[in-house]
Residue frames relative to the residue before (quaternion, step in Angstrom):
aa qw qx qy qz dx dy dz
X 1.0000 0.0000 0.0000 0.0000 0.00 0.00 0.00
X 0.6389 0.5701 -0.3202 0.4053 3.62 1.00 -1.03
X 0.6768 0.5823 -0.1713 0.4166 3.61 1.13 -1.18
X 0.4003 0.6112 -0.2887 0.6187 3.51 2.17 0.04
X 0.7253 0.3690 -0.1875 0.5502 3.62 0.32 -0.64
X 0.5918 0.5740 -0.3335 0.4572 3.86 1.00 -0.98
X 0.7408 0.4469 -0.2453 0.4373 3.42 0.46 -1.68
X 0.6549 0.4895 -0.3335 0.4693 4.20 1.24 -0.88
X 0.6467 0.4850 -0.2989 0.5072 3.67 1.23 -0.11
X 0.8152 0.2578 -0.3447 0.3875 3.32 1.10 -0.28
X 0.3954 0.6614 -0.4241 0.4758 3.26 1.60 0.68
X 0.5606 0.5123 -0.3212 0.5658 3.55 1.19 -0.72
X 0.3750 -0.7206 0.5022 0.2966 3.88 0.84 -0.66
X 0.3080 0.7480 -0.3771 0.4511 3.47 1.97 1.02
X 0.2190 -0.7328 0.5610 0.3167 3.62 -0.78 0.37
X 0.6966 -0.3693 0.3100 0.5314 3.58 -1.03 -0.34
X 0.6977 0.0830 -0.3595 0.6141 4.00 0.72 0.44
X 0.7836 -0.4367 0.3867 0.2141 3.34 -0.23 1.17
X 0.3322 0.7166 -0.4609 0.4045 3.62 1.42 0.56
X 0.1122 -0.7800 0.5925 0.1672 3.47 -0.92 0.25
X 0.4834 -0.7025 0.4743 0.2188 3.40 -0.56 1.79
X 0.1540 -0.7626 0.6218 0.0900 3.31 -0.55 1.33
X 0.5168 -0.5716 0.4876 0.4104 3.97 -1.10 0.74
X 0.4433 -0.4445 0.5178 0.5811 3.89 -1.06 -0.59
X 0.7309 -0.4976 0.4663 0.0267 2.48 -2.17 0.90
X 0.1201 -0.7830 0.5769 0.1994 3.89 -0.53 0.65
X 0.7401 -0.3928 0.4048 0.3661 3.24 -0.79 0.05
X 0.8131 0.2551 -0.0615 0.5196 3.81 1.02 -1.05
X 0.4504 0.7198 -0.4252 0.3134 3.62 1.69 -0.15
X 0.0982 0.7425 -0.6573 -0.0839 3.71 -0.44 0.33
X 0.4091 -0.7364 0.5343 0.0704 3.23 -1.58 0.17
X 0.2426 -0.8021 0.5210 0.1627 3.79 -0.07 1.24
X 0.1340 -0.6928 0.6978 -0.1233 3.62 -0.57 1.53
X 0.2773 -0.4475 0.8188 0.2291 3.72 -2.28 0.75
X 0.0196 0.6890 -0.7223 -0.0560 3.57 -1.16 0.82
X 0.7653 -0.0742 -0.0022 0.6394 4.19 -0.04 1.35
X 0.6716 -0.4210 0.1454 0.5920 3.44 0.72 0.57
X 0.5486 0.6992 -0.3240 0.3243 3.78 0.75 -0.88
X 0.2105 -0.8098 0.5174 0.1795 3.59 -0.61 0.77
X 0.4184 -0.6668 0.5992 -0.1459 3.52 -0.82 1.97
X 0.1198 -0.5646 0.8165 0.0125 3.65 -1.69 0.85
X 0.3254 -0.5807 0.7382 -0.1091 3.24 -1.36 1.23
X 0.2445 -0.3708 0.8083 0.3865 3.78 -1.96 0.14
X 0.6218 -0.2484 0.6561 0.3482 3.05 -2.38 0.02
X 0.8782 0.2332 -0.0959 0.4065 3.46 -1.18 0.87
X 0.6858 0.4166 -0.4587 0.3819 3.10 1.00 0.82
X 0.8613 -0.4546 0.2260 0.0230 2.90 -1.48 1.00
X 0.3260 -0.6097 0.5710 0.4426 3.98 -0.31 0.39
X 0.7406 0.4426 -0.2937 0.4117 3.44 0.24 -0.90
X 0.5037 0.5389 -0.4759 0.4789 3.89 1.05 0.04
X 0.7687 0.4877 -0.2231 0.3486 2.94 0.34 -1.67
X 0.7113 0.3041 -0.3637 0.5189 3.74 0.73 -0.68
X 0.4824 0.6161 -0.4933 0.3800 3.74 0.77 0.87
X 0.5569 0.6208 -0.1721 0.5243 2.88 1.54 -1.49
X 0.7056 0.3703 -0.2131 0.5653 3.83 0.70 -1.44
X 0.2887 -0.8014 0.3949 0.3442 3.71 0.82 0.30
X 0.2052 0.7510 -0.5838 0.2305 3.55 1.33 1.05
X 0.2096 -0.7416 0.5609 0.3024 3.68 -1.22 0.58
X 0.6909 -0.6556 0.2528 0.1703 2.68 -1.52 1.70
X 0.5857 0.6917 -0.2122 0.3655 3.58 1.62 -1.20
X 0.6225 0.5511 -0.1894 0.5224 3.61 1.87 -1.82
X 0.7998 0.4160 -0.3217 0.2895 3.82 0.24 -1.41
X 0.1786 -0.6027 0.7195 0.2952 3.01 -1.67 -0.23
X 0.1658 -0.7599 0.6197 0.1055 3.33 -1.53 0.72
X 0.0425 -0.6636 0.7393 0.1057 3.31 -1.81 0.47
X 0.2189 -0.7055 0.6659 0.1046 3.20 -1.07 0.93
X 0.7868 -0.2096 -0.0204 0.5802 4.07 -0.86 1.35
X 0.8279 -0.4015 0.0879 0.3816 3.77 0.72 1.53
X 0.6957 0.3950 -0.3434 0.4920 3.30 1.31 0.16
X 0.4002 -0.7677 0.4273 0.2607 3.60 -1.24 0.97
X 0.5212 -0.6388 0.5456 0.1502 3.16 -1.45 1.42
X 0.5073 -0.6083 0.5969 0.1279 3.75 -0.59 0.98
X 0.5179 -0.5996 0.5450 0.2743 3.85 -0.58 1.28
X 0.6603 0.4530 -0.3262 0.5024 3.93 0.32 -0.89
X 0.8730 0.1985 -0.3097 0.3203 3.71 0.03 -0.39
X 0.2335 0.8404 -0.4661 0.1484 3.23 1.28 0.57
X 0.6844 0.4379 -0.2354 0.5334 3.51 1.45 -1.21
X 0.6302 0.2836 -0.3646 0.6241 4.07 0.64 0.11
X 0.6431 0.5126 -0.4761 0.3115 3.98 -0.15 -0.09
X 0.3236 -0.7787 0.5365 0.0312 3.82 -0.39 1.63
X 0.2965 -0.6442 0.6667 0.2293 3.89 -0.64 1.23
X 0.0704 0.7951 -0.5971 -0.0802 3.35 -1.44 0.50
X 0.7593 -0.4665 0.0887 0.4450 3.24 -1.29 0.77
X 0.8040 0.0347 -0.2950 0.5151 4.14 -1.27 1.34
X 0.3474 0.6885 -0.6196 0.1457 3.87 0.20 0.42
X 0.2729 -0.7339 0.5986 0.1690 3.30 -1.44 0.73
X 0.0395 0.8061 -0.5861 -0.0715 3.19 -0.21 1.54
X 0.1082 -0.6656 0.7206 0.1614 3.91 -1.26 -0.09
X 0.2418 -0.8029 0.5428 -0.0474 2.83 -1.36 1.20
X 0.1987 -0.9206 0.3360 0.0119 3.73 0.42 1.52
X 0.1066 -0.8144 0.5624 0.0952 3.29 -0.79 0.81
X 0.1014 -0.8320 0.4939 0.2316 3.57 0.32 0.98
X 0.4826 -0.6604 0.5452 0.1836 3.31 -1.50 0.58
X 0.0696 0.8692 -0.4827 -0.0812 3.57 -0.61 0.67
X 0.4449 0.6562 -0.4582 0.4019 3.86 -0.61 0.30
X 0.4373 -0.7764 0.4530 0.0279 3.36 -0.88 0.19
């Protein structure tokens, strides 16, 4: 039954958390990315956790979703942006 769901993820070109296997990186490869609706260039091979370094967003405060699904605080530093994701980058508000 599990190997149903496997085979529809790797037809989408999705690993088993919805990662997109990024080729290696050249040296000149960039990636076009919507970061909050705004359109962003990326190297190939960088990182959620680059980019919200780069956006000087702290890494500890946000939540992310990359094309609507949420990215887990732990894989920010192994999770690869690839070419047209829509990422949004949340600052939740708290207080009352």
């Amino acid at each position: 039954m599990s190997g149903e769901g496997e085979g529809s993820r790797a037809a989408a070109g999705k690993d088993a958390v919805g990662e997109t296997p990024a080729p290696p990186p050249t040296a000149s490869a960039r990636v076009k990315l919507l970061v909050n609706g705004l359109e962003r260039e990326a190297a190939a091979g960088t990182t959620v956790a680059e980019l919200l370094a780069a956006e000087g967003e702290p890494i500890g405060l946000v939540i992310v979703e990359i094309d609507g699904l949420f990215i887990p605080p732990g894989s920010y530093g192994s999770r690869l942006l690839g070419e047209g994701d829509r990422v949004e980058i949340i600052l939740p508000a708290f207080g009352g």
